[in-house]
C-alpha positions in Angstrom: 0.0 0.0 0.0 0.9 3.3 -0.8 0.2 7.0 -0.2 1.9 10.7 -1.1 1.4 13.9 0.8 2.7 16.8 -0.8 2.5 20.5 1.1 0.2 22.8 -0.5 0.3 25.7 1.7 1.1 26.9 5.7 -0.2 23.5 7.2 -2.6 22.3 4.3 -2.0 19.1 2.6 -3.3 16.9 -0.2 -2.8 13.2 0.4 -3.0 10.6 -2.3 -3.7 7.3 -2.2 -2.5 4.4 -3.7 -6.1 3.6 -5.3 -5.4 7.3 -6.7 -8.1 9.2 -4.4 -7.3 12.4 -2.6 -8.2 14.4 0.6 -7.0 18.1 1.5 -6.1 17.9 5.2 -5.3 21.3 7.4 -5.4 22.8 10.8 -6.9 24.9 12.5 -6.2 29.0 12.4 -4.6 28.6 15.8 -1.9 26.3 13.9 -1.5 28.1 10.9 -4.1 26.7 9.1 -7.1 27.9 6.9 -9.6 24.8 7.8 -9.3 23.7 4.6 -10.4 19.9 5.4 -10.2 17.5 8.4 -6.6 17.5 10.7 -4.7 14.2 10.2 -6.2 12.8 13.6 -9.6 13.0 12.4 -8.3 11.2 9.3 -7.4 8.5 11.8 -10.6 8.5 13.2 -12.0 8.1 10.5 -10.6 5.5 8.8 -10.9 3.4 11.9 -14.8 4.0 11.5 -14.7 2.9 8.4 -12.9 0.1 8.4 -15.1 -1.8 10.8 -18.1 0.0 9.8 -17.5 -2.0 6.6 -16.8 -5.0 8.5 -20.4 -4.9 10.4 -22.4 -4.5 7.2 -20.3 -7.1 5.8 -20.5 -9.2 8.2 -24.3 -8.4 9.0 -25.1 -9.2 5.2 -23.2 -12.7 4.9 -25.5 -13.8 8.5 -28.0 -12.9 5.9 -29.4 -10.0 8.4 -31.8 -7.5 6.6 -29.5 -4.9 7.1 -30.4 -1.1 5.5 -28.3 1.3 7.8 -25.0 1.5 9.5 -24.0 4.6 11.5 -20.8 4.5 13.5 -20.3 7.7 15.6 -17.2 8.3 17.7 -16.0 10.3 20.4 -12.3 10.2 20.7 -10.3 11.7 23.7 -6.3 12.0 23.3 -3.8 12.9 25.7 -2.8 16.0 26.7 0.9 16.0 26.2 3.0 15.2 23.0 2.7 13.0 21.3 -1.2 13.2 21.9 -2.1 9.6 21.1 -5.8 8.9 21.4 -6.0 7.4 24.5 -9.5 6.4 24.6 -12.3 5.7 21.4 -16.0 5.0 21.5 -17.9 3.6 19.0 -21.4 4.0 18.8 -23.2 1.4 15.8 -26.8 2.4 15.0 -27.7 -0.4 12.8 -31.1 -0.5 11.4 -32.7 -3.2 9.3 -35.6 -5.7 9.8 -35.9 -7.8 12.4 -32.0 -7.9 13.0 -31.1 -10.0 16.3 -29.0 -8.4 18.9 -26.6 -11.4 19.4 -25.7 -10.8 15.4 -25.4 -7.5 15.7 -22.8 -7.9 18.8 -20.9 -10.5 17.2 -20.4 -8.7 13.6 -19.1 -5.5 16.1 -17.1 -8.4 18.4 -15.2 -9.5 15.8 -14.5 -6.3 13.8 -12.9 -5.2 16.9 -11.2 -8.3 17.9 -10.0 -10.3 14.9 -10.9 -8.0 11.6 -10.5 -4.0 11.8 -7.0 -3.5 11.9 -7.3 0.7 12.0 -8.5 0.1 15.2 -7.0 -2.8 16.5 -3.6 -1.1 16.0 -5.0 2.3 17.1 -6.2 -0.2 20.8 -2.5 -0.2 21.4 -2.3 3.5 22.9 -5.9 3.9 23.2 -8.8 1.9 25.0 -11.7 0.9 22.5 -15.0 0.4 23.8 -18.1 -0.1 21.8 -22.0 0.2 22.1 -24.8 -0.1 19.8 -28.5 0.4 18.9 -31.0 -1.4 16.4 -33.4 0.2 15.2 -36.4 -1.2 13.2 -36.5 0.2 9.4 -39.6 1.0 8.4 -41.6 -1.2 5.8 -41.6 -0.5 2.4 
């Protein structure tokens, strides 16, 4: 896998990846930024909950669950000194679908987290990951 970052201006970048996609990335005006795009730790962030956001529906959908929604929110805290590691990550799932059976939903999040997501299962080395999660009935139709 492969990536380039190349400076664009004060602390705004635009990072390429190796499938040939791109994302601007800055700081904030306090660190010389124009808020341009997300900070490189949200990037982090969020490419933890989207790696095992894909692993739930994935997972979900080869159980065969009738699966039509999967929100991940997370609330990140990092520590206050450099380097400021995230140093603790929740993951709230809201999955909604018909009829979907807690103890599938728990096990598609269980192993995401345990054997499957690596963004986060390297991230759980400075940081400790807990998750939660809701089901909520989609509507007929």
């Amino acid at each position: 896998m492969k990536a380039r970052i190349k400076w664009i201006e004060g602390v705004a970048f635009a990072g390429e990846t190796g499938s040939g996609h791109a994302v601007v990335m800055d700081g904030a005006a306090e660190g010389g930024g124009r808020n341009l795009g997300p900070r490189p730790m949200e990037m982090l962030l969020l490419g933890a909950g989207g790696c095992t956001s894909y692993d739930v529906v994935t997972i979900l959908k080869k159980a065969r669950a009738r699966i039509t929604d999967c929100v991940a929110e997370i609330n990140a805290e990092r520590a206050d000194t450099d380097p400021k590691v995230f140093t603790k990550i929740h993951l709230h799932f809201i999955v909604t679908g018909h009829a979907l059976k807690p103890e599938l939903v728990e096990r598609a999040i269980h192993l995401s987290a345990e054997k499957y997501c690596s963004a986060s299962i390297m991230l759980g080395k400075t940081a400790a990951i807990t998750h939660d999660y809701e089901i909520v009935e989609a509507q007929a139709g």
